[in-house]
MILOFI-589131 format. One record per residue (C-alpha): x, y, z. Coordinates in steps of 0.25 Angstrom, whole numbers, plus 5000, padded with zeros to 4 digits. Layout:
% MILOFI-589131
XYZ...
//
This chain:
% MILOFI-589131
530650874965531250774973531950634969530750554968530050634957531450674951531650534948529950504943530250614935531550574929530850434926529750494919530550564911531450464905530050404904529750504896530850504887531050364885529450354883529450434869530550364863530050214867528750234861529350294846530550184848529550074848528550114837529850124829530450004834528949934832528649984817530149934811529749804817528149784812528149734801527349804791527349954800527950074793528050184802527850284790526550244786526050194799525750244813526450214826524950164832525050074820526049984827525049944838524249854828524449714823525149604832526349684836525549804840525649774854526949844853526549974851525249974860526149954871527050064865525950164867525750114882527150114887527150254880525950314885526350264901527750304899527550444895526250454902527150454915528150544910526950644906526450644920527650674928527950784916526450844921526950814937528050904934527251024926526251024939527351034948527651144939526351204938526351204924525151164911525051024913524651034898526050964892525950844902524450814901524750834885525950724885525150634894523850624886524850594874525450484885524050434886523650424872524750354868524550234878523150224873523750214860524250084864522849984867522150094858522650014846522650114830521850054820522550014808523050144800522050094786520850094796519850194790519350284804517850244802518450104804519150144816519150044828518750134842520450084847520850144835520050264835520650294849521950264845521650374834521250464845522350434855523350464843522750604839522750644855524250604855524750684843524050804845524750804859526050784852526250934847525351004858525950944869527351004865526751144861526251124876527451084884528251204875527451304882527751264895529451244889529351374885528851424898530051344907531351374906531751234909531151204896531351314886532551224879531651104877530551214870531051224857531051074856529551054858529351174850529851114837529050964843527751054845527951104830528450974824527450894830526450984825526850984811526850834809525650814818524950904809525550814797525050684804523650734806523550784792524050654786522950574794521950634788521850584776520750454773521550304770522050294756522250444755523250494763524450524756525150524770524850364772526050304769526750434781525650424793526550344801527750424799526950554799526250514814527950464819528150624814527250684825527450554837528950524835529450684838528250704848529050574856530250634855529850754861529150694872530350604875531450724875530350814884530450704894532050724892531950844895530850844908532050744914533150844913532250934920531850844932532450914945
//
């Protein structure tokens, strides 16, 4: 590799790192300051609705364009490689969705789905790509760990993300199935869905630490 894509590299990857925890600081950052947003009881997406949504549509964007670019040199460096190119189509799919997320506005979490507006449906749809991405993606990036000696410290990490990220997926999905007025996990979806995104970020943003201290 010589200087030029050493340094492209290392770009992307502080991209990457900072990436992750500029999208979870402003949703947090975002939901202390609406007035009215409790981030126990309502989604992230929530925040793009209502005069101040603007905030957290262009959350999504520069979130999706950032890691998008991260993903892409991740995939340059797997084919160089000559490896599955399955982990970075995976991460950039979730990249993608995300910056739909931001013009693909959420209906209002009370809206019953056969009132559903055609942006919120696609929203909806955008959403359920993303999270199932979350725990498969790291299932299959710790193959490829596993298989590279460069990698074998950083497989017990994504081990124990792949398995917590299916627990609290499987949680989340389950507490979303109920119909309005009868979910006993209500008053929890908010916190429930930070339970799968907010660790899935943080894994994303300390595999981009760890792609940088591997750029030769």
């Amino acid at each position: 590799m010589n200087e030029g894509q050493i340094k492209k590299f290392q770009r992307a990857a502080i991209v990457g790192v900072i990436a992750p925890v500029l999208f979870v600081g402003a949703f947090t950052i975002e939901g202390w300051l609406r007035p009215g947003y409790s981030f126990i009881k309502m989604y992230v997406s929530a925040l793009s609705l209502g005069p101040q949504g603007l905030v957290q549509v262009i959350n999504f964007l520069v979130f999706g364009i950032l890691f998008f670019f991260f993903a892409r040199v991740v995939a340059t460096e797997y084919k160089n490689r000559k490896v599955s190119q399955a982990g970075p189509i995976l991460i950039s799919i979730f990249a993608i969705c995300l910056f739909l997320s931001g013009p693909f506005v959420m209906d209002p979490m009370a809206t019953p789905r056969a009132q559903a507006s055609v942006h919120g449906t696609i929203h909806g749809i955008l959403g359920g790509i993303a999270f199932l991405i979350m725990p498969i993606s790291c299932f299959v990036f710790l193959r490829r760990f596993r298989q590279d000696s460069s990698w074998k410290l950083f497989a017990p990490w994504t081990l124990l993300m792949a398995v917590l990220l299916s627990a609290t997926l499987a949680l989340f999905i389950f507490a979303t199935k109920f119909t309005i007025g009868q979910n006993i996990f209500g008053d929890w979806l908010g916190l429930l869905q930070r339970m799968v995104l907010v660790p899935y970020m943080l894994w994303l943003s300390t595999f981009a630490l760890a792609f940088y201290k591997r750029i030769k």
